[in-house]
N, C-alpha and C positions, 0 to 999 in steps of 0.2 A: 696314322702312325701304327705301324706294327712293331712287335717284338724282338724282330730281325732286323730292321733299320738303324742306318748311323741315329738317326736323330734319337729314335726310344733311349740308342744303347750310350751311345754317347752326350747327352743333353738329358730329356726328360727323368731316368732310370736316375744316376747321377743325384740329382738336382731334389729328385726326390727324395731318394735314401736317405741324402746327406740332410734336410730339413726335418724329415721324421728320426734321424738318430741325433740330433743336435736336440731337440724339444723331449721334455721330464717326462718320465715314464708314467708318474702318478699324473691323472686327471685325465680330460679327454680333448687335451692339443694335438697327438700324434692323431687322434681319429677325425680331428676337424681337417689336420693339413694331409691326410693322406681320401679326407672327399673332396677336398680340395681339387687335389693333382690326380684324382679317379675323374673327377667334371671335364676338367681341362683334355685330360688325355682323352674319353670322347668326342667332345666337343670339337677338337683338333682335326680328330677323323672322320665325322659326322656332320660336325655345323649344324646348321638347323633341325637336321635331326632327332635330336637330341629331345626335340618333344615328344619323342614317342616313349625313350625309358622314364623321364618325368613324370607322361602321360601314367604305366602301369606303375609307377613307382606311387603316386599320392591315389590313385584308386585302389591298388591293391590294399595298402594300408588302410585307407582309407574303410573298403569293405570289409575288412576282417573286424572294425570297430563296430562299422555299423550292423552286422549280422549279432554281433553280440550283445550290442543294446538291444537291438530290438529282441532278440532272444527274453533279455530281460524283463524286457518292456511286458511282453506277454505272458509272461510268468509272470509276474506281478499282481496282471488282471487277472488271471487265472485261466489264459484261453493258451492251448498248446500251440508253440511256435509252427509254424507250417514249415516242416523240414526243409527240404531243400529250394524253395522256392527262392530264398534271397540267395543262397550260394550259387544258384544258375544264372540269377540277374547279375551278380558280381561279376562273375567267369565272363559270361559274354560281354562286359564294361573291357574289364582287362583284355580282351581277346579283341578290341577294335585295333588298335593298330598294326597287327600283324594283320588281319584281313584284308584293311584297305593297303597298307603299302606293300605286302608281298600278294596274297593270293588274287586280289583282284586286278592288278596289271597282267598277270601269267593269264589268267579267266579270259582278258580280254583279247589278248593278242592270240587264245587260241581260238577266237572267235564265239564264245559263250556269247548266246545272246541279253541276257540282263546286264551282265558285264558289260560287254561293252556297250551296252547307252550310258551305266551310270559314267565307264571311263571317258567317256564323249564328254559328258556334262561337268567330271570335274577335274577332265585332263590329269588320274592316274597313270597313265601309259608313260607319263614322264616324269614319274616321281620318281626319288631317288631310295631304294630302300636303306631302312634304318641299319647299321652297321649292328648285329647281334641281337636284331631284333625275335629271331625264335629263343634265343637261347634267355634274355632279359625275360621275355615276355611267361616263359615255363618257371623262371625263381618265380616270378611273382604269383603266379596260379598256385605255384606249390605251399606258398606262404599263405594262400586264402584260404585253401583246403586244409592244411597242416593247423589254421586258426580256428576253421570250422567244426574241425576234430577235437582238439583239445579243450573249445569251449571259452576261450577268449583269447584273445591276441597274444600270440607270441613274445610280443614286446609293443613295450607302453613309448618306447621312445622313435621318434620318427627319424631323426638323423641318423640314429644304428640302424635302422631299417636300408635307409639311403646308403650306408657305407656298404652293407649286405650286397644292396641291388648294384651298386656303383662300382666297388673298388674292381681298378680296374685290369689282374691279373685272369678272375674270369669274366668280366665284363664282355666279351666279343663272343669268344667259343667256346664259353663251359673251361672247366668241367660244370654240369648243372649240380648246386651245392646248396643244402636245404636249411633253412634260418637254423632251426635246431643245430642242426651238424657246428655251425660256428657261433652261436648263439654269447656261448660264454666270452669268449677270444672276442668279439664285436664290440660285449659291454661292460669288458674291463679291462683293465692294463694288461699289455701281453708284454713280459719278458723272454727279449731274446737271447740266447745264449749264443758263443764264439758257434760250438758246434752246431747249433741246430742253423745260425747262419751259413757254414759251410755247406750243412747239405744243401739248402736251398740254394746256391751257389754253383756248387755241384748239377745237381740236375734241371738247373738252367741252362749250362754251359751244355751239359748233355742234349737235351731238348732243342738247343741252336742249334750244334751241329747236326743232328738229326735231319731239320729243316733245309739247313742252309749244301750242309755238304752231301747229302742223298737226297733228300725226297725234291727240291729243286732241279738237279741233274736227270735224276731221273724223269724227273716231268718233264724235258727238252725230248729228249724218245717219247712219251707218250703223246706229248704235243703232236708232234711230226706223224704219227702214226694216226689221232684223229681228225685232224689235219686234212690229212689225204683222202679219208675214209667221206667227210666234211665237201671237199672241194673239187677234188680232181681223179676222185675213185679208182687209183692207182694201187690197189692191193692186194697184195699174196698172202699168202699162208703165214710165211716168216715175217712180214711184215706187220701183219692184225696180233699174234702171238706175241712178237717183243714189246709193240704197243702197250698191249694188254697187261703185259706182267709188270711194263715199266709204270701204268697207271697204277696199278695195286700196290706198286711200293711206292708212288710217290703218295697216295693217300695215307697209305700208315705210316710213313715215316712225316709225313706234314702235318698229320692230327695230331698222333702221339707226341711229337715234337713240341706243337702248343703248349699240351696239357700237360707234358714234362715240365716246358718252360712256367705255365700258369701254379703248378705246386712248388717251384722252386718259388716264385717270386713270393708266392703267398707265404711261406717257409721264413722267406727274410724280413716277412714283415709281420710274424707271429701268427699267421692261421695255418689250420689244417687241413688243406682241400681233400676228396677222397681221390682214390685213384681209376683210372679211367680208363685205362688199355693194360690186360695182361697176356702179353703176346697170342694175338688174335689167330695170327696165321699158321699156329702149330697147333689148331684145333682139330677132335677127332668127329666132328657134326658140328653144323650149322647151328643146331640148339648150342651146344659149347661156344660157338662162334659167339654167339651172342652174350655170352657170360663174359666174355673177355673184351670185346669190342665197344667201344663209347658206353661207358657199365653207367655211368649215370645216368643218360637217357635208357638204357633199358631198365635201369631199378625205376624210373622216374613213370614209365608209361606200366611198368609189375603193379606198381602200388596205387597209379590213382584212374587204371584203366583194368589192366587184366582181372589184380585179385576184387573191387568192386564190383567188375560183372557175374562174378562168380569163381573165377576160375578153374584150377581142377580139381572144385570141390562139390562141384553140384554137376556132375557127367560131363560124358565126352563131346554132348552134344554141345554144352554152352560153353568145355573148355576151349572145343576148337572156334566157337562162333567169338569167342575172347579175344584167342591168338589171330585171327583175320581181324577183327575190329584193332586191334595192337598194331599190325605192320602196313592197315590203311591207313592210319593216322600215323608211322611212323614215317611212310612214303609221304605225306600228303608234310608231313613238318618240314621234309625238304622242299618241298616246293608241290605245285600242281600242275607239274608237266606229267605225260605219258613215260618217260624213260622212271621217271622214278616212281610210278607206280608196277612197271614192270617190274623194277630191281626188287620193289616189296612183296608184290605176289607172287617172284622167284622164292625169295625166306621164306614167306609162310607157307609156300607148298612144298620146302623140304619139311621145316619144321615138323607140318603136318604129318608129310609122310612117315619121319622119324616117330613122332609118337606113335603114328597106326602100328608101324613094326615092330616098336621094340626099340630100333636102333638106337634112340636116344639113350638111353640108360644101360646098353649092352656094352660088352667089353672084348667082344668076337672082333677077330682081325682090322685089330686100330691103326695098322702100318698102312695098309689101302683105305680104309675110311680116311685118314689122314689128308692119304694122294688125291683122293675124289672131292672132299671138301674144299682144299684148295683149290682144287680144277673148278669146281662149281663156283668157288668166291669170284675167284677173277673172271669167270665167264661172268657170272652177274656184275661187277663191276661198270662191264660195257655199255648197258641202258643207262644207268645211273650216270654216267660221264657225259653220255652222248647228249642224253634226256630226251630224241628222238627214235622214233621207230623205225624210220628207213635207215638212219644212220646205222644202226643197231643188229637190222637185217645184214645190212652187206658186212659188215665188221663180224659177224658169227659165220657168213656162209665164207668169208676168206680164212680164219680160222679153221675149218674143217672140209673144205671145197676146193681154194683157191689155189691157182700157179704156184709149183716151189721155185721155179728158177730164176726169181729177181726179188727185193726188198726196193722198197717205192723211196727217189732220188730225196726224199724231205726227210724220210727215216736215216740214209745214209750220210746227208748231210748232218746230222744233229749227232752221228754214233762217232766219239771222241775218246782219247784213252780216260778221261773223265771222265766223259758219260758212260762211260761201259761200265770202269770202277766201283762207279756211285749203284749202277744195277746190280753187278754182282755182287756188293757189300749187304743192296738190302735185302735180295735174294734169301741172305741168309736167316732173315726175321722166318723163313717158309719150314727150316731148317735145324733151329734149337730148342733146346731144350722145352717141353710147355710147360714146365714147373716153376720156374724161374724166370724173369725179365733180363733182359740185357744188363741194364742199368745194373739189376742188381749181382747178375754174375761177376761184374766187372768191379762196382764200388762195394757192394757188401753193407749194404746200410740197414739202419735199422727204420722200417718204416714207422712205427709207431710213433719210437723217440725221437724221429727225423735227424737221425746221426750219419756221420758216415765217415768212413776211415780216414783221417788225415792226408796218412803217406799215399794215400791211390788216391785222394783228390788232387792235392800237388802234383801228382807223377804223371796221372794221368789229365784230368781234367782243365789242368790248367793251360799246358801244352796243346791239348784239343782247342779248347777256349781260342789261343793265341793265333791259330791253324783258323777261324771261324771268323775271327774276323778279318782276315785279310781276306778272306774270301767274298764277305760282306762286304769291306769297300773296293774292292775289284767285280763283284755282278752289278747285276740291274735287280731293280726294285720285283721284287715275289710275292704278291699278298700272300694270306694261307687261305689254302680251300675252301675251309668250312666260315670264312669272313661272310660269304655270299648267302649262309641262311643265318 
């Protein structure tokens, strides 16, 4: 069950609201019946699955208690706790189901040899990975480290914990959101207000359309273009180029879209996610790229990778050995194929080379910085889609080598005054302003309060809304991209 389907939008979303605004605000019914309907709505899309958030859900808890007793324990006798020895045991406790259901089928099927005997012996090559299993699996790391730091658990109660890991607005793809951040909102009544449910509202409907009426359309052009690149190596210049540009905006408008829709949702139902995407592609570096781009996973690998190794406080040498341990493991969260370790040692080698120069922090000719960073995003895009290397080759050498005089007949088949539309709408994410978000050019809200203008949610929003789903029940089923880590 995704976010975009009849069944979320018309049945489960419903069905839910309506049971959590009918039950008293005081006590904690609304937080039983909304773990409730977080279980179901996995479960729905998961199935047996499901034991994997279980799995990090009662160890992660779990180990934050037990590192503190024993803490105790040892202080008591008088013998110093052994730093980090139990938090390493925990980490790797919680980090078993992301290894066996994602990294080790990838392992195998690229022929790693230990891999695959163990996939022989317990036939992973045909599991089915856990829906949100990187993104489940990093709250709860965050939560054992964030317990390790503070010195005793976060929280004494284990169903708030579960609602933390469960509810299921970021339950699939983030935004990745740290027990602290909702801590309060988890373990007490949350009152919602008319407005702060309209924004929520608000930029759900914004977040659908997002999905539904661009970054979908535009995935028909990028389909068709790797596709080609995939099957029948049919391609030109013009051909790898619109591909290209069409993947880059259906990835940001399909993330964003989410995480638009995931803080709307959490909005209606009294939390405050952070926010995730501030228009990425009007970056003047790569380094900025990354301030802006999925900001939670990058705050989340800053604080419990970068600034522990040292950061950029102990020289250049262990900054930059940081930043490359940073965008190995931020490749490797995607998955353990070759494309996405290309796409990362793309980042870090700008990153890199921005700090060697200066350019990062520099304010010299940001109109072409502008144009090259784009140029460079979407070129890296390519591996990351492809996640192969030969794919990847030929996709770069038509790009800058190949025939102008044809576009390959799968590309032309999918280009529709729709699909054009849909591109050159998101196009313009390349194009405005970087100060300001869309959303917020247009509704004017205030993020803190989670308000947002009445008259331009009606005016606008709602008419959008009405435009989204007819659209929804006129396509075919679209998971979102980032379902698959």
């Amino acid at each position: 069950m995704v976010f975009s389907s009849p069944t979320f939008l018309f049945l489960f979303l419903p069905l839910t609201m309506l049971g959590y605004h009918l039950l008293p605000v005081r006590g904690r019914s609304r937080n039983w019946w909304l773990l409730a309907m977080s279980i179901v709505f996995y479960y729905w899309g998961a199935g047996s699955a499901i034991g994997a958030i279980l799995w990090v859900s009662i160890f992660s808890f779990g180990a934050a208690w037990a590192m503190w007793r024993y803490a105790r324990r040892r202080h008591a006798t008088g013998r110093a706790p052994l730093a980090r020895v139990p938090l390493a045991v925990a980490l790797a406790i919680v980090l078993v189901p992301l290894v066996l259901f994602k990294y080790l089928p990838q392992l195998a099927i690229q022929g790693v040899p230990g891999a695959v005997h163990i996939a022989a012996l317990t036939g992973a090559e045909s599991w089915i990975l856990p829906l949100g299993v990187s993104f489940f699996t990093f709250h709860g790391i965050s939560y054992v480290i964030d317990s390790y730091r503070n010195g005793a658990p976060l929280t004494r109660s284990f169903p708030a914990y579960l609602l933390y890991l469960f509810v299921f607005p970021h339950q699939i793809a983030g935004p990745i959101v740290r027990y602290a951040e909702i801590k309060d909102e988890v373990e007490s009544s949350r009152t919602i207000t008319a407005s702060r449910f309209g924004y929520g509202a608000t930029r759900f409907a914004w977040g659908l359309a997002k999905k539904v009426l661009i970054a979908d359309s535009a995935g028909q052009l990028a389909n068709a273009m790797f596709d080609s690149a995939a099957f029948s190596g049919q391609l030109s210049m013009p051909t790898a180029w619109i591909g290209a540009v069409a993947y880059a905006v259906q990835i940001y408008f399909d993330f964003s879209g989410y995480s638009d829709m995931a803080i709307g949702l959490a909005a209606m139902f009294g939390f405050h996610f952070p926010e995730n995407f501030r228009s990425p592609y009007t970056s003047h570096s790569v380094s900025e790229f990354w301030r802006r781009w999925h900001i939670t996973l990058t705050r989340w690998f800053r604080d419990y990778v970068y600034i522990p190794m040292g950061g950029n406080r102990k020289g250049r040498l262990v900054e930059y050995g940081a930043l490359l341990t940073v965008f190995t493991l931020t490749s490797i969260w995607h998955g353990a194929l070759a494309g996405f370790l290309v796409w990362g040692g793309l980042q870090a080698a700008a990153m890199l080379f921005e700090r060697a120069t200066g350019l990062r922090d520099s304010r010299r000719f940001l109109a072409v910085r502008r144009i090259l960073t784009a140029f460079f995003v979407i070129l890296a895009w390519v591996p990351f889609r492809t996640t192969e290397l030969d794919a990847t080759g030929r996709i770069w050498r038509a790009m800058f080598t190949g025939p102008t005089d044809f576009i390959a007949p799968q590309l032309v088949t999918a280009i529709t005054p729709f699909t054009l539309a849909a591109l050159l709408l998101g196009l313009l994410a390349f194009f405005t302003t970087s100060k300001s978000t869309a959303f917020e050019i247009i509704f004017r809200p205030s993020l803190r309060e989670q308000t947002v203008s009445a008259v331009r949610g009606w005016a606008i929003a709602a008419p959008l809304f009405v435009v989204t789903i007819a659209m929804v029940l006129l396509s075919d089923f679209s998971p979102f991209l980032y379902f698959q880590f």
